[in-house]
C-alpha positions in Angstrom: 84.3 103.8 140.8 83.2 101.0 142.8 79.8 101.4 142.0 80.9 101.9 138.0 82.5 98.3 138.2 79.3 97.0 140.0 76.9 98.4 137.0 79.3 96.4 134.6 79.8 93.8 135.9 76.1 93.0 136.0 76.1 94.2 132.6 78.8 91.8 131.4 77.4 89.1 132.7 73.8 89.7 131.5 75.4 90.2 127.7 78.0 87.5 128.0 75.6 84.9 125.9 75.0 84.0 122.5 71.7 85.5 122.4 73.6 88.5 122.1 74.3 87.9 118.6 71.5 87.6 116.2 69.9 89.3 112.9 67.6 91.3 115.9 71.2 92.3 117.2 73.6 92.3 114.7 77.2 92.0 115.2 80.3 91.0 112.5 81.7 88.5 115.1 78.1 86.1 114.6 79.4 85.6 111.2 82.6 85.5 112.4 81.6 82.6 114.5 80.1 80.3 111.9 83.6 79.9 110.6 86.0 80.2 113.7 89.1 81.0 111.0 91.4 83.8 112.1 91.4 85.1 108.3 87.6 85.2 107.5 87.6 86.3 111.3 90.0 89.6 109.7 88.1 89.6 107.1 85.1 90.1 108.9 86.0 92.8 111.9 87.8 94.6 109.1 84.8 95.6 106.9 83.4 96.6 110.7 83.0 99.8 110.0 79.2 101.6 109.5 76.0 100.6 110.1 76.1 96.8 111.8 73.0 95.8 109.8 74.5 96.5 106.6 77.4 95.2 107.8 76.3 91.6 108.3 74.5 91.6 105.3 77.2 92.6 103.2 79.2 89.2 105.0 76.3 87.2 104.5 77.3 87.7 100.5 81.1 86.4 100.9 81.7 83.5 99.9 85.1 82.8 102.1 86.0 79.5 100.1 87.6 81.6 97.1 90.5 81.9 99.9 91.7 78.5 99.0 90.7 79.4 95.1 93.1 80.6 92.2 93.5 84.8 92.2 91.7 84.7 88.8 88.7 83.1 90.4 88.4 85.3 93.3 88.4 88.2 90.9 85.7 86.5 88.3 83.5 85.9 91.6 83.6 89.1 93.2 83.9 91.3 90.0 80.0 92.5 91.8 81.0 93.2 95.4 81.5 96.7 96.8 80.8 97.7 100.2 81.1 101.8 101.1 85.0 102.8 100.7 85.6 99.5 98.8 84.8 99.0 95.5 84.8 95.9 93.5 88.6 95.8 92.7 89.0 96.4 96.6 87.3 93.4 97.7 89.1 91.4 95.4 92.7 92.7 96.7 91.9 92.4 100.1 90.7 88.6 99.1 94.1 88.1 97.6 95.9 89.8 100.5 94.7 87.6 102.6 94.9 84.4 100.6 98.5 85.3 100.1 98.4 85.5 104.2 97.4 82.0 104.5 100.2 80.9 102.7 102.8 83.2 104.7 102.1 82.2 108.2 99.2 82.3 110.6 98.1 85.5 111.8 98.3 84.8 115.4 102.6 84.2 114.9 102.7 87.2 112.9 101.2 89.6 115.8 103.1 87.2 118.0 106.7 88.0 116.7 106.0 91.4 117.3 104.1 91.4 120.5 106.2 89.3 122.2 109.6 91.5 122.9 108.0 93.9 125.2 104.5 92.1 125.4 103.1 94.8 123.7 100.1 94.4 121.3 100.3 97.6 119.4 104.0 96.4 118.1 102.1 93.5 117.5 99.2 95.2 115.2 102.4 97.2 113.3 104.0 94.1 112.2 101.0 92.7 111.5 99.9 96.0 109.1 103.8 95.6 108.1 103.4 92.3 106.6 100.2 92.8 105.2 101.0 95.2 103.1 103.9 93.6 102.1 101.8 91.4 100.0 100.1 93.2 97.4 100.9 97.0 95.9 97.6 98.5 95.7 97.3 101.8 96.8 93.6 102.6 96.6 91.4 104.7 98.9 89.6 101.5 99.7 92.4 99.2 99.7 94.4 101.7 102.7 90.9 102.3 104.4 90.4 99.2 105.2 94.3 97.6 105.9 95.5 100.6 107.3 98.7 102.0 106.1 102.2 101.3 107.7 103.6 104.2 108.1 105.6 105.6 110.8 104.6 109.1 111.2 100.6 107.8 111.3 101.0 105.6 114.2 99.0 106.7 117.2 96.8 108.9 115.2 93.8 106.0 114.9 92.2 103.9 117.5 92.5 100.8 115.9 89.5 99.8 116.5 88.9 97.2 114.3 92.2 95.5 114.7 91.5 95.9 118.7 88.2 94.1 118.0 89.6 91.4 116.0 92.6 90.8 118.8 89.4 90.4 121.0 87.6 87.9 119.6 91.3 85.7 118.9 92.5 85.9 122.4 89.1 86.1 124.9 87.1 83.2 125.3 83.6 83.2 126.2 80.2 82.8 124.7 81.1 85.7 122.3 84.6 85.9 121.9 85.9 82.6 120.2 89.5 82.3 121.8 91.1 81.1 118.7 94.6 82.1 119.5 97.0 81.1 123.0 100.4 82.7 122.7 99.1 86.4 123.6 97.6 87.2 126.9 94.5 88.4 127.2 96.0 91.0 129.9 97.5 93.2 127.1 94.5 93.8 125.0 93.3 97.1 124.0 90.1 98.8 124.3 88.6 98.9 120.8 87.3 102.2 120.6 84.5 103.0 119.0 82.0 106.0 119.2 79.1 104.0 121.5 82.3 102.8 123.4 83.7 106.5 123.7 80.9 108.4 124.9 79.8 106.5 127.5 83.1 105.7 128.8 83.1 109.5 128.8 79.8 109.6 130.7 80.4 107.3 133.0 83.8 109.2 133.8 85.9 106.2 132.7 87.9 108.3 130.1 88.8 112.4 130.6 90.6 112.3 126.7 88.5 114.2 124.4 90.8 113.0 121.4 89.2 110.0 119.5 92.6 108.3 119.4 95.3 105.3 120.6 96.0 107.6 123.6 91.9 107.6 124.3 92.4 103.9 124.3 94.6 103.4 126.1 93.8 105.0 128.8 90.2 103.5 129.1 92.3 100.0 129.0 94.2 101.4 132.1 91.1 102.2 133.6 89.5 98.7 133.1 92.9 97.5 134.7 91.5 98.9 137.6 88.7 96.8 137.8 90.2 93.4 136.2 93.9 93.7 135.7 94.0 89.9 134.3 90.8 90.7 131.7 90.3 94.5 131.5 89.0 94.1 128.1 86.1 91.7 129.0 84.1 95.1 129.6 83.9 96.2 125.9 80.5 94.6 124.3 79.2 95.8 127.9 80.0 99.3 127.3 79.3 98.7 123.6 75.7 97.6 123.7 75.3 100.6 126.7 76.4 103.1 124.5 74.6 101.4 121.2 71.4 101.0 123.3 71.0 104.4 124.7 70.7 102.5 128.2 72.1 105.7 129.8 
């Protein structure tokens, strides 16, 4: 393993730069960064999901400032957008979700509340899901693709990813990862999992799990413990952009 830790760390710190994140090589969190808001931020590592190009562009059409606008504006100025699972009627409940949000409480005391009794994240995410969904009724395809649903008997069946990838960019702080948030420690972050991430975790014999799942995970996380039991999750755009690349 020793030699494993070696190749990333070399890795991380050859990625660990700004450069990293750029139309050439395009990653939600760049737009993400212009704002540094923990609800455009969710916003933006929520709609993470498919091609990263297409991604960015579809971001690059938001216009975030219809958070602090009236419902009825948000729906008269995104009557147009759609993006895969989410069609126009999506976009605009998941805008009023997360105006409603705002007005709640921050995000980072919400995921707080429930992280901090056992200083576990996942409890964390649930209430998080919890409360979102607490704020608007719609029950679309779209609408429960992207948010996730809170339910019991469905927990542990995902990896999370793009909540994993949000906590990321709140709590680390580097030249990617903004660092927006201080009450949760960066120590009990999980792996977000994604398919680059997966396979060559696999390859490089980091993960035995064949399941895609919150087990899979979690047991990469435990395996990054190994290496930095303070910041096991500073390894992910390193294995990422690996896997992405087709370095190995």
């Amino acid at each position: 393993m020793k030699s494993i830790k070696d190749r990333l760390d070399k890795e991380l710190a050859f990625r660990d730069s700004e450069f990293e994140l750029s139309y050439d090589k395009p990653d939600p969190l760049m737009v993400a960064k212009r704002y540094k808001d923990e609800y455009i931020s969710l916003i933006c590592a929520l709609f993470a999901y498919g091609n990263a190009k297409l991604i960015v562009k579809f971001l690059d059409s938001l216009d975030f400032s219809l958070l602090d606008e009236s419902e009825d504006k948000i729906a008269k100025e995104l009557k147009n957008h759609y993006y895969r699972f989410q069609k126009p009627q999506d976009v605009i409940d998941i805008f009023i979700t997360i105006k409603r949000l705002k007005s709640l409480d921050s995000i980072e005391n919400i995921v707080y509340s429930g992280y901090k009794k056992e200083e576990s994240l996942i409890d964390g995410l649930w209430n998080l899901i919890d409360k979102i969904r607490s704020l608007h009724p719609s029950n679309t395809h779209g609408f429960n693709f992207y948010f996730l649903k809170s339910n019991p008997k469905i927990k542990g069946a995902g990896t999370y990813k793009r909540y994993f990838m949000y906590f990321r960019w709140m709590v680390r702080r580097d030249n990617l990862d903004m660092g927006l948030w201080n009450k949760i420690d960066k120590k009990d972050l999980i792996m977000p999992l994604d398919t680059h991430t997966l396979n060559i975790s696999r390859k490089l014999g980091l993960l035995k799990r064949k399941s895609n799942d919150l087990q899979a995970a979690i047991e990469l996380t435990n395996t990054l413990r190994s290496f930095d039991a303070q910041d096991p999750i500073k390894y992910d755009f390193a294995l990422y952009r690996i896997g992405q690349e087709g370095i190995l």
